[in-house]
Kinemage of the C-alpha trace (Angstrom):
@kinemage 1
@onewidth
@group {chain A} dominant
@subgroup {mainchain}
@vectorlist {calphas} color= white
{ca unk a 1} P -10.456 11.661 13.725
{ca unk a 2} L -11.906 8.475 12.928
{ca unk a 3} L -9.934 5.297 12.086
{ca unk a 4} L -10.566 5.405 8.234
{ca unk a 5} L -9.188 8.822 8.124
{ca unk a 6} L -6.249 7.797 10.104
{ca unk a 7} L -5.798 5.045 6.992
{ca unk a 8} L -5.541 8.371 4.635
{ca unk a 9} L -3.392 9.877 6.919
{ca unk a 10} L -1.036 6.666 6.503
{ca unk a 11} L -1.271 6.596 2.933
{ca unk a 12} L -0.241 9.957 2.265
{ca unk a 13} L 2.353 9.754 4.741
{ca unk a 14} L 3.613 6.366 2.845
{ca unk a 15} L 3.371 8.518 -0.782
{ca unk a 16} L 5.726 10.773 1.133
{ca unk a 17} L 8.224 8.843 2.615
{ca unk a 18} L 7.495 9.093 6.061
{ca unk a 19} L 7.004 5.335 7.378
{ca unk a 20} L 7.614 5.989 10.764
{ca unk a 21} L 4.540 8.400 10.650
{ca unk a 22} L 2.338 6.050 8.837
{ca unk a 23} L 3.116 3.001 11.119
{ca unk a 24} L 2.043 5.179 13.865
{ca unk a 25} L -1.204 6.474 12.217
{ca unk a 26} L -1.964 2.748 11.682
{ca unk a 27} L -1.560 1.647 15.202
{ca unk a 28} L -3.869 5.184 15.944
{ca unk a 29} L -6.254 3.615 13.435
{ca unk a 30} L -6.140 0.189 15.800
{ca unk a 31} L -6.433 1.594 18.924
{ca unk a 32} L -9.214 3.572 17.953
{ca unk a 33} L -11.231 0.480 16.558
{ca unk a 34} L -14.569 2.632 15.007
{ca unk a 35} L -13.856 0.487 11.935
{ca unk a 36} L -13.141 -2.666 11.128
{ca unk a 37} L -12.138 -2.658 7.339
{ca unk a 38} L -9.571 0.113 8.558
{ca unk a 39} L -8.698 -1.811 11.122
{ca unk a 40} L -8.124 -5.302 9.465
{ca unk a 41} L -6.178 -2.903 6.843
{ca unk a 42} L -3.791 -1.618 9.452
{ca unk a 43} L -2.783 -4.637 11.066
{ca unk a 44} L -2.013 -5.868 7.578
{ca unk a 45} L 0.081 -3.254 6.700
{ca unk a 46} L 2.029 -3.194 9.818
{ca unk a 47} L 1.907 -7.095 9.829
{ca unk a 48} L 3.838 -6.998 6.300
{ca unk a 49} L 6.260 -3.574 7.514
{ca unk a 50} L 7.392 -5.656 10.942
{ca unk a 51} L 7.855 -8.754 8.424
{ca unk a 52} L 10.326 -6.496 6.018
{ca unk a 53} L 11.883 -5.317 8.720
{ca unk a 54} L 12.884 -8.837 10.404
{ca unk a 55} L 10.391 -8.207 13.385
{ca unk a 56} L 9.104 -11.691 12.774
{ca unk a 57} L 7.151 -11.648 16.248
{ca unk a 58} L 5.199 -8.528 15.670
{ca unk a 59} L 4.513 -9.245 12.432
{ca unk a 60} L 3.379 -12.723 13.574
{ca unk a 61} L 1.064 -10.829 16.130
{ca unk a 62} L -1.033 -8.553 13.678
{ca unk a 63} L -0.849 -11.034 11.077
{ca unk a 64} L -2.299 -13.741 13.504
{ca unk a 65} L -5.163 -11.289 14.347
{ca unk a 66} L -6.278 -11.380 10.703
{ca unk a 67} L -6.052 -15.104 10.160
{ca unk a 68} L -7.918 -15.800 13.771
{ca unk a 69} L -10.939 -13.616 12.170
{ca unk a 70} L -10.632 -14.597 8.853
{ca unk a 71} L -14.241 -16.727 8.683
{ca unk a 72} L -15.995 -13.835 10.229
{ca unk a 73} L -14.631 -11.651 7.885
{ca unk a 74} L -15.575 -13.609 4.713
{ca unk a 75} L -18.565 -14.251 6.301
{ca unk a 76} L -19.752 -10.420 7.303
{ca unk a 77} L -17.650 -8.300 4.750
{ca unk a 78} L -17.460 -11.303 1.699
{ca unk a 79} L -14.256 -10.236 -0.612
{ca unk a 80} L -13.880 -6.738 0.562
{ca unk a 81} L -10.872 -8.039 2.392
{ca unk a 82} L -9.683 -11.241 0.823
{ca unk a 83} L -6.170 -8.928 -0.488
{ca unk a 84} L -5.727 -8.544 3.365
{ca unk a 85} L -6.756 -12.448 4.178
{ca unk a 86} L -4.337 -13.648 1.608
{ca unk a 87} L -1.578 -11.399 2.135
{ca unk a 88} L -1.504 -12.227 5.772
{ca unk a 89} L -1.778 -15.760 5.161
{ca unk a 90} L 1.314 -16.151 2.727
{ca unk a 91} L 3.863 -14.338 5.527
{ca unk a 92} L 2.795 -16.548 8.097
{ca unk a 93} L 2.884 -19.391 6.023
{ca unk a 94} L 6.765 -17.946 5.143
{ca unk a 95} L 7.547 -17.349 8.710
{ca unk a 96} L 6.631 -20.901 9.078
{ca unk a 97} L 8.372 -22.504 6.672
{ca unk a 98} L 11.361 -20.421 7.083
{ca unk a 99} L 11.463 -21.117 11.165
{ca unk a 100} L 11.712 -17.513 10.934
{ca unk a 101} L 10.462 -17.046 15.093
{ca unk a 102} L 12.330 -19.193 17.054
């Protein structure tokens, strides 16, 4: 399976309750890389489930790897992933002002 199917996978699991599923069909669709609008997806999904569930350093990490790529992705995929861009942005900016990582 390929990482955008793995996305599916995590969406359906999602519309049926199973977030422990879907957060580890995300990291599947990481590890396996094949695409990076899946990809970029999946670290902002489990950037924003570690942030609701007070994991402020893993959140911090998949959230960072958005923002560190963020001019390459405007640049290469233009708005496709400015929901992504912007959500990350605003929970680092919270786990900022918060001092929410010590």
């Amino acid at each position: 399976m390929n990482a955008e199917l793995f996305i599916k996978k995590a969406l359906l699991q999602i519309k049926k309750g199973q977030t422990d599923k879907a957060v580890e069909s995300m990291k599947k669709t990481i590890e396996i890389g094949d695409d990076i609008v899946s990809v970029v997806q999946a670290h902002c999904f489990l950037g924003e489930y570690y942030f609701i569930n007070q994991d402020y350093i893993s959140a911090k990490y998949h959230l960072e790897w958005i923002s560190e790529q963020q001019d390459e992705f405007e640049t290469d995929y233009d708005d496709l992933l400015n929901e992504e861009i912007d959500r990350a942005e605003m929970l680092l900016d919270m786990i900022g002002e918060f001092s929410l990582i010590n």
